[in-house]
C-alpha positions in Angstrom: -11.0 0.8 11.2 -8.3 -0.3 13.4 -8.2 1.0 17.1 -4.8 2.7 16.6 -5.5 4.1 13.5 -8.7 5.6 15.1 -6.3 7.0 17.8 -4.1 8.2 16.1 -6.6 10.5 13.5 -8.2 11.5 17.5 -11.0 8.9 17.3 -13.0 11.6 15.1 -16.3 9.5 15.1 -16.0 9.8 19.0 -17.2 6.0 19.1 -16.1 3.8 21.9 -12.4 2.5 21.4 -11.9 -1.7 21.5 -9.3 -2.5 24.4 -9.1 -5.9 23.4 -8.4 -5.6 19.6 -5.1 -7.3 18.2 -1.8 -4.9 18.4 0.9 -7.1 16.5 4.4 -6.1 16.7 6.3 -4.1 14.1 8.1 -6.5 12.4 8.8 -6.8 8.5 6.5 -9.1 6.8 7.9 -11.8 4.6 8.1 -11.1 0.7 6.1 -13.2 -1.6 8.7 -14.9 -3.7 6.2 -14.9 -6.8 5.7 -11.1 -6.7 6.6 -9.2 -10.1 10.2 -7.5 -10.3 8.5 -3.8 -9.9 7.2 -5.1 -7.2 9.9 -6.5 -5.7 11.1 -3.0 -5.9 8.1 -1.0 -4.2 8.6 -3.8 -1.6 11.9 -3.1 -0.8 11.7 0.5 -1.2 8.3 1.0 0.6 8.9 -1.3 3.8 11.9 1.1 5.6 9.5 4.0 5.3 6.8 1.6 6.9 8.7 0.0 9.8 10.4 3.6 10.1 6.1 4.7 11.1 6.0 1.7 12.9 3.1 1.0 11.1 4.1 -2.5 9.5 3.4 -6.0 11.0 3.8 -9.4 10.2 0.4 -9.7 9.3 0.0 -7.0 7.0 2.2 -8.9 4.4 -0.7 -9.8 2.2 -2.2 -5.9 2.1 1.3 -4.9 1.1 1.5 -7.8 -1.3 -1.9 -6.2 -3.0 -0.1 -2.9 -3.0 2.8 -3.8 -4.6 1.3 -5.5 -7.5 -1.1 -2.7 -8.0 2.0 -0.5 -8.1 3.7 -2.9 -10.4 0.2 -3.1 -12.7 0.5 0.9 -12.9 4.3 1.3 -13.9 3.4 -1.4 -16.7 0.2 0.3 -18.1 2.1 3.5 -17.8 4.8 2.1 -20.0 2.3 0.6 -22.6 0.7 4.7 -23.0 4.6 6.1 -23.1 5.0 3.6 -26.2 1.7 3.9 -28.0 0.2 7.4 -26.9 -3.3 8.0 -25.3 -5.0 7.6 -28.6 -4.4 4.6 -31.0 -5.5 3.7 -34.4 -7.9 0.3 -34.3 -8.5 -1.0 -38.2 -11.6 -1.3 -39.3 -12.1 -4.5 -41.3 -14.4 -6.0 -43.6 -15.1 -9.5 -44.1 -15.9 -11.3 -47.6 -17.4 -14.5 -46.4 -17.3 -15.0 -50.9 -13.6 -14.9 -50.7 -12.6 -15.7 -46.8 -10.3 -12.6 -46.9 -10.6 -9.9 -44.5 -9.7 -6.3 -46.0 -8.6 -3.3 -44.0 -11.2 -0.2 -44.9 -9.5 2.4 -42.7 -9.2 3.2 -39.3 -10.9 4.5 -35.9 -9.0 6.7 -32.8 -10.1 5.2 -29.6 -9.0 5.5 -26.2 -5.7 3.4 -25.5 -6.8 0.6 -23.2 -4.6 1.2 -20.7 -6.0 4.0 -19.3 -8.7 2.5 -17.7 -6.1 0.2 -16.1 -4.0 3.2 -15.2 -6.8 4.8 -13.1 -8.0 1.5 -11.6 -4.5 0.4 -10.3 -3.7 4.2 -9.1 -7.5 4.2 -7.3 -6.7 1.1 -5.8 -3.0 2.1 -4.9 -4.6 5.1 -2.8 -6.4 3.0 -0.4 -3.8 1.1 0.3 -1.4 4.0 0.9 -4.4 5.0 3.1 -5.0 2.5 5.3 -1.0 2.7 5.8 -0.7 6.3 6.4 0.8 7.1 3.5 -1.0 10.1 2.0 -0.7 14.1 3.0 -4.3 13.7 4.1 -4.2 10.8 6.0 -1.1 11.6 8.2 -2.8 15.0 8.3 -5.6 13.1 10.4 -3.3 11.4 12.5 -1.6 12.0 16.2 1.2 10.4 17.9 0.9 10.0 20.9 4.7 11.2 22.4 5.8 8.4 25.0 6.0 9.8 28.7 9.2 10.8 30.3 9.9 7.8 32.8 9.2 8.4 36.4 12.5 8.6 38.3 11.5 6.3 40.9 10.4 4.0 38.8 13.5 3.5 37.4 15.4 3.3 40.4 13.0 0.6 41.7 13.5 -1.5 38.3 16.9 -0.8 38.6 17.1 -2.2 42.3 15.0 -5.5 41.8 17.1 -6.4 38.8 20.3 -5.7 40.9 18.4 -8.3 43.4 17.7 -10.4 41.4 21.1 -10.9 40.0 22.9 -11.5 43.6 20.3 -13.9 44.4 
């Protein structure tokens, strides 16, 4: 798990922090031009709330990427139960290898196949929206650390040296 994720949920395994580990900047990441319209749209609705957490860098394009096309995956399957209901009708058919016709005997209820797909895209949805902060629970776990009040001396000195360094 990341070192400022860990920080900000209080470092609840109490294990030793890494000072060294990456910290990229916040920056948008770009959007992969192949990425399906619904997509598109989670992109460009879920990256303002992301920079706004300052929890979005460059790098994190392709775990976004993932994201989106699970939420795109969902919204589709979703669609396909709205249009042909949790159960569906599947023929049953019997073959006469004497006459090479296949005849329709009736019918079996089974479980629309998009359900599965449904629960794997929203499963997989969850742990992105995880690791990005995203959920009740895991903002719940996390702490901001509130950025100190300058020191006024501090800012006089910066603001003499780059006075100084201006007339020079």
């Amino acid at each position: 798990m990341p070192t400022g994720v860990k920080k900000l949920r209080g470092n609840p395994g109490k294990r030793p922090l890494n000072p060294d580990e990456p910290k990229p900047p916040a920056a948008e990441p770009k959007m992969p031009a192949d990425l399906p319209a619904l997509a598109q749209q989670e992109w460009k609705d879920i990256v303002p709330l992301l920079l706004k957490l300052n929890v979005l860098a460059e790098v994190d394009g392709k775990a976004l990427a993932a994201y989106c096309y699970c939420f795109a995956r969902w919204i589709q399957a979703e669609k396909e139960i709205a249009d042909r209901g949790i159960l569906i009708e599947e023929p049953i058919v019997r073959s006469d290898p004497d006459v090479g016709d296949d005849e329709i005997i009736g019918y079996k209820v089974k479980k629309n196949p998009a359900i599965p797909i449904v629960n794997e895209a929203l499963r997989t949805m969850k742990a992105y929206l995880i690791e990005f902060g995203l959920t009740p629970a895991a903002r719940s776990r996390m702490r901001i650390e509130k950025p100190k009040d300058a020191d006024p001396l501090d800012l006089y000195l910066q603001r003499k040296i780059s006075a100084t360094a201006h007339v020079n």
